[in-house]
DRENLO-470559 format. One line per field, with one value per residue: residue number from 0; residue in three letters; x, y, z of N, C-alpha, C, CB in turn. Coordinates in steps of 0.2 Angstrom, whole numbers. Glycine has a CB too. Layout:
# DRENLO-470559
romi = NUM_...
drenke = ALA_...
neast = X_...
nnorth = Y_...
nup = Z_...
caeast = X_...
canorth = Y_...
caup = Z_...
ceast = X_...
cnorth = Y_...
cup = Z_...
cbeast = X_...
cbnorth = Y_...
cbup = Z_...
This chain:
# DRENLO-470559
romi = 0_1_2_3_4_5_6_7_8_9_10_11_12_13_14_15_16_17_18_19_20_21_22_23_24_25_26_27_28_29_30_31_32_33_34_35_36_37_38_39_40_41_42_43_44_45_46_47_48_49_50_51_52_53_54_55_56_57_58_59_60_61_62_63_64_65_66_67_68_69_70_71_72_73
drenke = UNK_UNK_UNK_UNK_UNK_UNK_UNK_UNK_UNK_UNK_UNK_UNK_UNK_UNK_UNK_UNK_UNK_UNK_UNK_UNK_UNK_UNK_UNK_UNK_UNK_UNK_UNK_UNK_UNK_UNK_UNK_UNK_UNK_UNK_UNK_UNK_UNK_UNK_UNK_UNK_UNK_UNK_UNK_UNK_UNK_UNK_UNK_UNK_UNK_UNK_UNK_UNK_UNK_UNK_UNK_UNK_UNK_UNK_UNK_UNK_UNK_UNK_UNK_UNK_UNK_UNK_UNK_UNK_UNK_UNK_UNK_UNK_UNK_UNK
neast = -136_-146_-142_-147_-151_-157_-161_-162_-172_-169_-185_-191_-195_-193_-177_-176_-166_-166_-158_-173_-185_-203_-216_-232_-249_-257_-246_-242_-226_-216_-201_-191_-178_-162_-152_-164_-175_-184_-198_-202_-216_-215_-221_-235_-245_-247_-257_-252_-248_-240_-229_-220_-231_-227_-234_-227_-223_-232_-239_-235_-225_-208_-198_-185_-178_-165_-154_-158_-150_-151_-156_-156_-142_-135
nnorth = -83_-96_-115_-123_-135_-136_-146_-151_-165_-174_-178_-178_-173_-157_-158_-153_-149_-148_-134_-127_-113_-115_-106_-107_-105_-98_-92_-96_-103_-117_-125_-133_-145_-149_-156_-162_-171_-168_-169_-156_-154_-153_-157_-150_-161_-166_-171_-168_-154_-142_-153_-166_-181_-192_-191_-187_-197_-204_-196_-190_-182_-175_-167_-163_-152_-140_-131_-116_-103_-89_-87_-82_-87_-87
nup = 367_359_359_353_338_321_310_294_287_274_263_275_291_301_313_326_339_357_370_370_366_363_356_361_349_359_365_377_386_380_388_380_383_385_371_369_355_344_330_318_307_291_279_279_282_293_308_321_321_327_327_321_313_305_292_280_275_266_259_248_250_244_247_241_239_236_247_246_236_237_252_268_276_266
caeast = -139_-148_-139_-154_-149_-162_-158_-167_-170_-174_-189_-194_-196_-187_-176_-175_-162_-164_-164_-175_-192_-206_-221_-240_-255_-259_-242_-239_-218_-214_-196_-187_-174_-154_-152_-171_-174_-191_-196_-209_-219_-211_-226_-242_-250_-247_-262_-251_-245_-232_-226_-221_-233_-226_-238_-224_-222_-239_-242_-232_-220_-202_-192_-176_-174_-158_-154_-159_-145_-151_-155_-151_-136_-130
canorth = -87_-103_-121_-126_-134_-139_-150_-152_-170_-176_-180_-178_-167_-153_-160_-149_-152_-142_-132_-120_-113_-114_-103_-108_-99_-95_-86_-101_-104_-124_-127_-141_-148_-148_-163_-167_-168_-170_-167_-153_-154_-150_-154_-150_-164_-169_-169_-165_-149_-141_-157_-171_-188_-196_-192_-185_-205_-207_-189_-188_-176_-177_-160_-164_-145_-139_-125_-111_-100_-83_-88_-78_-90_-87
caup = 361_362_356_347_331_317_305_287_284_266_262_281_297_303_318_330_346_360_373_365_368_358_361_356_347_365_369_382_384_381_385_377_387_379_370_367_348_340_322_318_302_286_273_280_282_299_312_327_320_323_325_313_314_298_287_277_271_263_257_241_248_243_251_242_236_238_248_241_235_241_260_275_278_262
ceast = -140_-144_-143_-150_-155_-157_-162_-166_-173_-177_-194_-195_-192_-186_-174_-171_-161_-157_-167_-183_-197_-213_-227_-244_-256_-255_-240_-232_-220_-208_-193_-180_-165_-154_-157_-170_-183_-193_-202_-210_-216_-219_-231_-246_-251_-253_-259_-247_-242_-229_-227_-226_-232_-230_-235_-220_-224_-242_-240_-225_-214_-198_-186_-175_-168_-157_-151_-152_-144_-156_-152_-146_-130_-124
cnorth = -94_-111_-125_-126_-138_-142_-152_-158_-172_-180_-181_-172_-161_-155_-156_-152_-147_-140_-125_-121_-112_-113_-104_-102_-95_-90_-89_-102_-113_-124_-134_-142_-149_-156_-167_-165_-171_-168_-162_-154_-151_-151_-154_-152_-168_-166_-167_-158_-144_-147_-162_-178_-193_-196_-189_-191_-209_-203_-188_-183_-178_-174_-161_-157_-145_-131_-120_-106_-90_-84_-85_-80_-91_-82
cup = 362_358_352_340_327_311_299_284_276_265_268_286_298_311_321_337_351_366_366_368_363_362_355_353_353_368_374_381_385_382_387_379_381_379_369_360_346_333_323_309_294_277_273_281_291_304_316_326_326_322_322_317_310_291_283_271_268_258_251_244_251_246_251_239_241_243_246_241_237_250_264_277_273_261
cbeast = -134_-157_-138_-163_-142_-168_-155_-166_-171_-172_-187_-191_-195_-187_-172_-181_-154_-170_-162_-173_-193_-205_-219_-245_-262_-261_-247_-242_-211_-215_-193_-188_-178_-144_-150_-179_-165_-197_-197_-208_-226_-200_-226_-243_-250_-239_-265_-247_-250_-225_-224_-209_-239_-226_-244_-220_-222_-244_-241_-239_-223_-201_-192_-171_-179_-153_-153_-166_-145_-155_-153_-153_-138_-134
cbnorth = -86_-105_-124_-120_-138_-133_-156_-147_-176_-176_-182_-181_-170_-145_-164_-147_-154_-141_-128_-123_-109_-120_-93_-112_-102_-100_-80_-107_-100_-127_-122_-142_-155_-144_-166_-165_-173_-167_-174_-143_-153_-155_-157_-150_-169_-168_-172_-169_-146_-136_-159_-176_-188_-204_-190_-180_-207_-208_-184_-184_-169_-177_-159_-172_-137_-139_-124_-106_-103_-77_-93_-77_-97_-89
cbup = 355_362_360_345_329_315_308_281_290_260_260_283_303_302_318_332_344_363_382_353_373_352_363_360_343_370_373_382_390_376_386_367_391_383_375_372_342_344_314_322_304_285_269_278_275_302_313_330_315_328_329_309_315_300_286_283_273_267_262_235_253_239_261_236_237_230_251_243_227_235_262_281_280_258
């Protein structure tokens, strides 16, 4: 099982900490080294998609929901 932890910041990214591998539209493996952390996009509007470029700071979008109460973790 991998050590990757993601972390749901509010009103921002999802922090990702790896190692962990993240595979593209192409099927290509990326892997992200233990200990590296980068945000990936949480509202859409980020041009570097998957990953966050801050437009999540200009864009109107707030992401303070709570977690949800029927979630697989729940």
């Amino acid at each position: 099982m991998s050590d990757a932890t993601i972390t749901v910041r509010p009103g921002g990214p999802y922090l990702l900490t790896g190692p962990v591998t993240i595979l593209d539209p192409a099927g290509e493996s990326h892997e992200i080294p233990a200990g590296k952390t980068f945000g990936l996009c949480r509202c859409g509007g980020s041009a570097r998609k998957p990953f966050c470029d801050g437009t999540h700071k200009t864009n109107g979008f707030s992401g303070t929901d709570a977690w949800p109460a029927d979630s697989p973790a729940s």
